[in-house]
C-alpha positions as CSV (number, residue, x, y, z in Angstrom):
1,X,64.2,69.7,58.8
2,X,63.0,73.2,58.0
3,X,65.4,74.8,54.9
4,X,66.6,78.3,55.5
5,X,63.6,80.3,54.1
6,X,61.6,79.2,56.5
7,X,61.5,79.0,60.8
8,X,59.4,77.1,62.4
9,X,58.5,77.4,66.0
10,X,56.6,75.6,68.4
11,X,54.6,77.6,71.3
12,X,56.1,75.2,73.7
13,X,59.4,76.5,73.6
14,X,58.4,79.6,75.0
15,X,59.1,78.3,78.1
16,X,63.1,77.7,77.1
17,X,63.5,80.7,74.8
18,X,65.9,83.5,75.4
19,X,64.2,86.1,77.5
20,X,62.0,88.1,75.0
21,X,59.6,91.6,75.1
22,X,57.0,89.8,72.4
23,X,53.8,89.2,74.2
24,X,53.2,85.6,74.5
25,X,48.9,85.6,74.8
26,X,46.3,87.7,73.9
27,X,46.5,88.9,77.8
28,X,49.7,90.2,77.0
29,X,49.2,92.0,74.1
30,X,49.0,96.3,74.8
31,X,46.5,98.1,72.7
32,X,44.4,97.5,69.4
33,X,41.5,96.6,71.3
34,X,39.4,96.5,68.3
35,X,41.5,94.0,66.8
36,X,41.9,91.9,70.0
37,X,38.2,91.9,70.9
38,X,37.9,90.7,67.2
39,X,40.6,88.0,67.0
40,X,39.8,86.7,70.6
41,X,36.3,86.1,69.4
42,X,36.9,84.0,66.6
43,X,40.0,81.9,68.2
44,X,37.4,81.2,70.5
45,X,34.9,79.8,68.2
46,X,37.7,78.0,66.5
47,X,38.7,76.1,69.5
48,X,35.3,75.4,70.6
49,X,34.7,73.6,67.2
50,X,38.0,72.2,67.2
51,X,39.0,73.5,63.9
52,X,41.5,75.8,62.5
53,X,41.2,79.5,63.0
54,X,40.5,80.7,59.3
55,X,43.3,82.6,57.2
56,X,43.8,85.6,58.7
57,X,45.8,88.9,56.6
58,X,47.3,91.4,58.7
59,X,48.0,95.1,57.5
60,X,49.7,98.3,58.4
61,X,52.3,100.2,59.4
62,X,55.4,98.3,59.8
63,X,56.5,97.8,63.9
64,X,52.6,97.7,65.1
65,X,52.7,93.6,65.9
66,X,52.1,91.7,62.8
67,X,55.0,89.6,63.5
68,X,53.8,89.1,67.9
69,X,50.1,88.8,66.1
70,X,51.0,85.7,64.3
71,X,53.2,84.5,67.1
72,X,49.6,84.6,69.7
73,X,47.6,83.2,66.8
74,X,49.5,80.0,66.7
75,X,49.9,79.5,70.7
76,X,46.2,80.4,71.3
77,X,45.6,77.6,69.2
78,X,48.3,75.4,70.2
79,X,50.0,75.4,67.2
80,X,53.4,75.2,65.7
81,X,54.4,78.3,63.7
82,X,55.9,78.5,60.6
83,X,58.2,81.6,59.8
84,X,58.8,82.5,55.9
85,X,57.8,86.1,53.9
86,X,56.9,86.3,50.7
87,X,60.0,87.4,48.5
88,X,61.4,84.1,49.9
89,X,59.7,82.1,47.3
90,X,61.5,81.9,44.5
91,X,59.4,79.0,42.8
92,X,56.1,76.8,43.5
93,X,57.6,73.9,44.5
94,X,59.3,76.0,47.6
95,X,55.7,76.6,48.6
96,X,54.3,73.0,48.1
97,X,57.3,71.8,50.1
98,X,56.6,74.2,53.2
99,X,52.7,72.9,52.9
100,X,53.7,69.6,52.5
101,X,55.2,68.5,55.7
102,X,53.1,66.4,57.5
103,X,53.6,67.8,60.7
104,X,50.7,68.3,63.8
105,X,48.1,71.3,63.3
106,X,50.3,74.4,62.0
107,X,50.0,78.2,60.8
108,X,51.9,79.5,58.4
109,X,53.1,82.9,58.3
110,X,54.2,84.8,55.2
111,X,55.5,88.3,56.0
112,X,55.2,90.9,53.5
113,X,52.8,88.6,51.4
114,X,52.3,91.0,49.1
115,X,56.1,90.5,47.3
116,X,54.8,87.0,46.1
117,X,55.0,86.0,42.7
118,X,52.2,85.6,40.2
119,X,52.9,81.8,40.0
120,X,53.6,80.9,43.3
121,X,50.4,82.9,44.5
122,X,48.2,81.0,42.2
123,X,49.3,77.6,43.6
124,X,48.8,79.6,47.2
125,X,44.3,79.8,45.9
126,X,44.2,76.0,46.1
127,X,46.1,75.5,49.4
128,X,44.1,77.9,51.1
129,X,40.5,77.0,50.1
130,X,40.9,73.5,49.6
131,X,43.8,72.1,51.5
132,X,45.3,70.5,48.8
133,X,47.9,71.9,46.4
134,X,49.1,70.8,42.9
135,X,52.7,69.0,42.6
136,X,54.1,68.8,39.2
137,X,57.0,65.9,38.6
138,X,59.1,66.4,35.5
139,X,59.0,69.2,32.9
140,X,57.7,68.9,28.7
141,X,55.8,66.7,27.8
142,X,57.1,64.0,30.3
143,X,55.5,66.1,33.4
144,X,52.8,64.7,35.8
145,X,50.4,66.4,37.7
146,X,49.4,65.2,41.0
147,X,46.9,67.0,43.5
148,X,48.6,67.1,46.9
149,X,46.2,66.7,49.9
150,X,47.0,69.2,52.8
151,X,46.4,69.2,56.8
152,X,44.3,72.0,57.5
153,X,46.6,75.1,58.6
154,X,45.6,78.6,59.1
155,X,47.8,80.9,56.8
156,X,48.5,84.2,58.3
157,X,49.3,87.0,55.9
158,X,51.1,90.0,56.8
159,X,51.8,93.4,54.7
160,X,52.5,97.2,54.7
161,X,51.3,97.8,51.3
162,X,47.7,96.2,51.3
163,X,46.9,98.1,48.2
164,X,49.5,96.2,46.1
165,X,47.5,92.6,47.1
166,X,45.9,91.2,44.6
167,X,42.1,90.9,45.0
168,X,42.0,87.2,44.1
169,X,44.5,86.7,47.0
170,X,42.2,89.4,49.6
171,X,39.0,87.6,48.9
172,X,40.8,84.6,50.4
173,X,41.3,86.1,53.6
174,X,38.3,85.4,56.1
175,X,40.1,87.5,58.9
176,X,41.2,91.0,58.0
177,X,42.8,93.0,60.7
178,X,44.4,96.7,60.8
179,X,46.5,97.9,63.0
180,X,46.6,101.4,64.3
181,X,49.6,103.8,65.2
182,X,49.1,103.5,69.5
183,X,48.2,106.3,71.4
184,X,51.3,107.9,73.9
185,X,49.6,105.6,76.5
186,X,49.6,102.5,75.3
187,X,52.9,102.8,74.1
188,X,54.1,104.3,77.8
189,X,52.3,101.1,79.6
190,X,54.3,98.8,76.5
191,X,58.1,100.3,77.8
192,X,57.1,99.9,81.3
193,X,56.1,96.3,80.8
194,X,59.4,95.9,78.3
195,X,61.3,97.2,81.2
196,X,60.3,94.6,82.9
197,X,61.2,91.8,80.8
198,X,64.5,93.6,80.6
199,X,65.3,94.7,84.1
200,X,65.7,98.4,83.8
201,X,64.5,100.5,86.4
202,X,62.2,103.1,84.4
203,X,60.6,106.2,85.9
204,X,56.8,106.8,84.9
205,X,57.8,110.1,83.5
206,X,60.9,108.4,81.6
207,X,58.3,105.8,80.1
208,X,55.9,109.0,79.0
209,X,59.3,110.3,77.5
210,X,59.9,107.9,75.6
211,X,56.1,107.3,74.6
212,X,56.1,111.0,73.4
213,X,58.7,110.3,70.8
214,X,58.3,106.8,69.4
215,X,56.4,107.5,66.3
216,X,53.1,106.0,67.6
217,X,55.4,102.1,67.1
218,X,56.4,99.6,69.9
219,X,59.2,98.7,67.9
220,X,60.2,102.2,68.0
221,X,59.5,102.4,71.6
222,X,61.4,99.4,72.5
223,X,64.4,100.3,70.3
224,X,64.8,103.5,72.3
225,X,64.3,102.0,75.3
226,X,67.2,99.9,75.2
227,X,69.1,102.9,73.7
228,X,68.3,104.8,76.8
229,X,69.3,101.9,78.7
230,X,72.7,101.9,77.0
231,X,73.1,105.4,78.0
232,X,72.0,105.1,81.9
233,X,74.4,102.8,82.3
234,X,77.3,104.0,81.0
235,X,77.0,107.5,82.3
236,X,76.1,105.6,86.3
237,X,72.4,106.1,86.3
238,X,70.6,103.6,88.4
239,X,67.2,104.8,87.2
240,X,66.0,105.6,83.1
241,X,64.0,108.9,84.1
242,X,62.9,111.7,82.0
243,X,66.1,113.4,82.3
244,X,68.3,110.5,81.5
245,X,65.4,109.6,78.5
246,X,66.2,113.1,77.3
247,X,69.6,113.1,77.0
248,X,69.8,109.8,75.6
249,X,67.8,111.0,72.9
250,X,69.5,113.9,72.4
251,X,72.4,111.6,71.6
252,X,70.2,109.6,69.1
253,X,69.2,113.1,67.6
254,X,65.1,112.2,68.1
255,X,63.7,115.4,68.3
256,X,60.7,116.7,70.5
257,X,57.6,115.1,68.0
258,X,60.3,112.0,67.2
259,X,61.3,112.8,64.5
260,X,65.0,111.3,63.3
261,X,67.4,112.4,61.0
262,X,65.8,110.8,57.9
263,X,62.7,112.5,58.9
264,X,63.9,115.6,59.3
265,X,65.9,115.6,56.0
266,X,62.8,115.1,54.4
267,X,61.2,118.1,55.6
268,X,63.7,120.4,55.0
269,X,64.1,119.3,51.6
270,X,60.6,119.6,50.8
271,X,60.1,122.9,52.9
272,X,63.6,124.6,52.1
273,X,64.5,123.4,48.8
274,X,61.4,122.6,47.1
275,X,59.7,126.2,48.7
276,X,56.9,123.5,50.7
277,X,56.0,122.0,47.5
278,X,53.8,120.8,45.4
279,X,56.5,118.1,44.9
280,X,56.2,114.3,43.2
281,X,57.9,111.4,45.2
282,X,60.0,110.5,43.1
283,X,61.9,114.1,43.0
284,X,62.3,114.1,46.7
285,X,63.8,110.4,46.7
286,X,66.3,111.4,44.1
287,X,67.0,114.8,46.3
288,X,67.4,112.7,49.5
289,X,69.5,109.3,47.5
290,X,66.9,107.6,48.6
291,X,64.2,104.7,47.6
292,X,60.8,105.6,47.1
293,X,59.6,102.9,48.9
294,X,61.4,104.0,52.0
295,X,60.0,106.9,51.9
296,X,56.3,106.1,51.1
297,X,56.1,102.8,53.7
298,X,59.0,104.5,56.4
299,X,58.8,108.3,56.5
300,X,55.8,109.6,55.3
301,X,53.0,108.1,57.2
302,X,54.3,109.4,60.8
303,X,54.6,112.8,58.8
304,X,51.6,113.1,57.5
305,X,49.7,111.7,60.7
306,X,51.0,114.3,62.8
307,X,50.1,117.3,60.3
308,X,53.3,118.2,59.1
309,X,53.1,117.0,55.5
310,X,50.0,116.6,52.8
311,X,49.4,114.6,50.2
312,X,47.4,116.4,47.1
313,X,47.0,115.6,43.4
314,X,49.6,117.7,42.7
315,X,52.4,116.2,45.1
316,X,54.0,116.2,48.9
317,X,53.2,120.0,50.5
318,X,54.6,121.1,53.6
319,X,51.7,122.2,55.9
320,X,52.0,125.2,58.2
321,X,52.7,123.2,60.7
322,X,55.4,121.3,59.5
323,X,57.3,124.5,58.4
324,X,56.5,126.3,62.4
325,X,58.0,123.0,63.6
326,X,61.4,123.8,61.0
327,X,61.2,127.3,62.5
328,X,61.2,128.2,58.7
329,X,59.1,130.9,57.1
330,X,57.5,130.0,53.9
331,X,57.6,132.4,51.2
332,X,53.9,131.9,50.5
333,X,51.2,130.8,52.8
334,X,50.9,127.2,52.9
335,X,47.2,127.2,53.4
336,X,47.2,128.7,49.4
337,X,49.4,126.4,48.2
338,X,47.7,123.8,49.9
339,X,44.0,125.1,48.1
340,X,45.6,125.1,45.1
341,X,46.9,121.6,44.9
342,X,43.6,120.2,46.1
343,X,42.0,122.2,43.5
344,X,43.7,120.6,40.7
């Protein structure tokens, strides 16, 4: 029986689940056609030679698919999943007993890989390039090694911080795929399929509403879709159009570039209070009580890749567009600023 750090799933009980929006095939899957074109190719050649597709590490932005990735991985090749994530692990012998099991052909997905230990990676080096794994009974001088042979599996890594992987542990990795923030229409042609699954009746322009504000992330997308469902139904709206879709978000306060509350609160601070910057992180996490991992992995990449904040030497900057979208005048041009930070 699977312990509580760890889910395991078999791609036959699709069929019996509860009814779900994650893509079940390749076919399925909306957007990242570079990384589908990719991954379709090798799962191809891995079937065809009747092996194990090789370990496969999975980065970016969190709410792009790493999870519904994984998920495809293992029913393409007709494999049981294993759930887990790295700060799980609290010891090697959790990982050798995951590996261990000797269960039918298997992948084994560790989300946010990058949180694992020192020790617990290093036993991970054997696992993955020679299928076996060293088990240790006893501790002091009575303890016994013993190398552990492995079925074959296909580890699939996933992480929002692929800088903060170790190199030993990336070289590992035959299969390196990045996702993308999606493009207003992919993400419009992701709710309409989503409502779907879920049986709301969703206007083309509603789905392009909703699109417009998700932050370039089907979880985001998703999220406010059933949100706007919530609100159709309460107030007697038989169909989620764009004027339903605006008022619901209205209520969620997503504003007109999707930007929420925590968002927004960042801006301001760094456009109002810190006069647009030059500011470091850590100043605007302790201004806003919050972490600065939060900010770095949750806030700042939608910010900065839809030109309303910059990144320099010198620290976060409010570009001129970010303070036109405050409707606040800065008390120097940002352009200036901006020129100076880069220039030292």
């Amino acid at each position: 029986m699977a312990d509580d750090k760890t889910r395991i799933t078999d791609p036959r009980e699709f069929e019996t689940e509860e009814l779900t929006v994650r893509p079940r095939s390749m076919d399925d899957f909306i957007g990242q056609e570079r990384v589908k074109s990719q991954l379709a190719l090798f799962l191809t050649a891995a079937r065809q030679r009747g092996e194990p597709l090789d370990h496969v590490l999975v980065h970016g932005p969190p709410g792009l698919g790493k999870t519904t990735l994984a998920h495809i991985i293992a029913n393409e090749m007709e494999s049981e999943l294993r759930l887990t994530s790295g700060p799980a692990f609290q010891n090697s012998a959790e990982l050798v007993s995951i590996l261990s099991r000797e269960d039918a052909r298997y992948c084994l997905f560790i989300d946010e890989i990058h949180r694992l230990s020192r020790i617990v990676e290093e036993h991970l080096y054997p696992a993955m390039e020679d299928f076996q794994v060293e088990l240790v009974v006893d501790k002091g001088p009575a303890a016994r090694h013993y190398q552990l042979k492995l079925e074959p599996f296909t580890l699939i890594g996933a992480t929002t911080r692929s800088g903060m992987l170790t190199p030993a542990l990336r070289s590992r990795f035959g299969i390196v795929l990045h996702l993308d923030f999606y493009p207003p229409s992919e993400l419009s042609a992701i709710v309409t399929r989503t409502a779907g699954v879920l049986g709301v009746d969703l206007t083309s322009d509603g789905a392009d509403e909703i699109a417009r504000r998700s932050r370039g992330t089907p979880r985001v997308a998703n999220r406010i879709l059933r949100r706007v469902r919530d609100v159709a139904q309460v107030q007697g709206s038989p169909v989620v159009d764009r004027e339903v879709t605006r008022r619901a978000l209205a209520l969620l306060e997503v504003d007109e570039l999707g930007l929420e509350s925590l968002d927004r609160a960042y801006l301001n601070c760094l456009a109002e209070t810190f006069d647009g910057g030059p500011v470091g992180l850590g100043t605007l996490a302790v201004s806003l009580g919050e972490e600065t991992d939060t900010l770095e992995d949750v806030v700042e990449p939608y910010l900065i890749q839809s030109g309303l904040v910059q990144r320099t030497p010198r620290g976060r900057m409010t570009t001129r567009r970010g303070f036109e979208h405050l409707g606040v005048v800065p008390r120097r041009p940002p352009q200036l600023e901006l020129e100076e930070g880069l220039g030292a």
